[in-house]
C-alpha positions as CSV (number, residue, x, y, z in Angstrom):
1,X,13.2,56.0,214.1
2,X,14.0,59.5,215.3
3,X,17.6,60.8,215.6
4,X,19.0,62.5,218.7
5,X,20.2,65.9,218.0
6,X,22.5,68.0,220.8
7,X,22.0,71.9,220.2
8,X,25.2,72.8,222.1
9,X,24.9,76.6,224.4
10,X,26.6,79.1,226.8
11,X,30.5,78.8,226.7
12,X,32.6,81.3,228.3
13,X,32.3,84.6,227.2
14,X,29.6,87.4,227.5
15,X,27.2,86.1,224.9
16,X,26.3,82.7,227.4
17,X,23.3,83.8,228.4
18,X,21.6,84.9,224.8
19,X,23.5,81.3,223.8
20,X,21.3,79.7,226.3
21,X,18.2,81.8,225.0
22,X,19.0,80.7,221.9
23,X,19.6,77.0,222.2
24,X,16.0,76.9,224.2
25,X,14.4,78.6,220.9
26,X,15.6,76.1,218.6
27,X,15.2,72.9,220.9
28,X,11.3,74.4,221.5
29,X,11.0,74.9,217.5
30,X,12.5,71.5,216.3
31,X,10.3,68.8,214.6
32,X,9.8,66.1,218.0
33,X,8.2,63.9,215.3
34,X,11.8,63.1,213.8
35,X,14.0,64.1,216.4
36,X,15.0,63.9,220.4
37,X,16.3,67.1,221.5
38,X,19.1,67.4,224.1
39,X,19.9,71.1,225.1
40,X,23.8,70.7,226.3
41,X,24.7,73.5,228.4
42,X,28.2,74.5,228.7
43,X,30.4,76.4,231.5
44,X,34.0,77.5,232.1
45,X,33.6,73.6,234.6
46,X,31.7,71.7,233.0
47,X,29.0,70.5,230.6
48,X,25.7,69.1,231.4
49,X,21.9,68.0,230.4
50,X,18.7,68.7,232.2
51,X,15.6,66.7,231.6
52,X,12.0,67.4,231.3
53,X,12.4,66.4,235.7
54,X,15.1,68.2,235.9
55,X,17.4,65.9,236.5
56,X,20.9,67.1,235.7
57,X,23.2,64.7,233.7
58,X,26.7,65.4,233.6
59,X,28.5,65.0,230.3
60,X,31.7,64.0,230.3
């Protein structure tokens, strides 16, 4: 059974975009054999997930 794992990126200072850089790094280098991936991206509004269709799922 694979676990889900949320890599949390951006925020609300200077560094968001190498956060988002960074998240997509790991999320590309982590095992998929053991784990689902779900990059959550957040902003000074809000946070949200965007599948493989992107589709964008807001997180409450």
């Amino acid at each position: 059974m694979k676990k889900n794992v949320a890599l949390i990126a951006g925020g609300y200072s200077g560094e968001y975009e190498i956060s988002i850089m960074s998240g997509q790094q790991i999320a590309k280098h982590i095992d998929n054999e053991r784990f689902v991936t779900y990059l959550i991206i957040v902003t000074k509004n809000n946070w949200y997930y965007t599948d493989e269709e992107n589709n964008r799922y807001e997180i409450d």
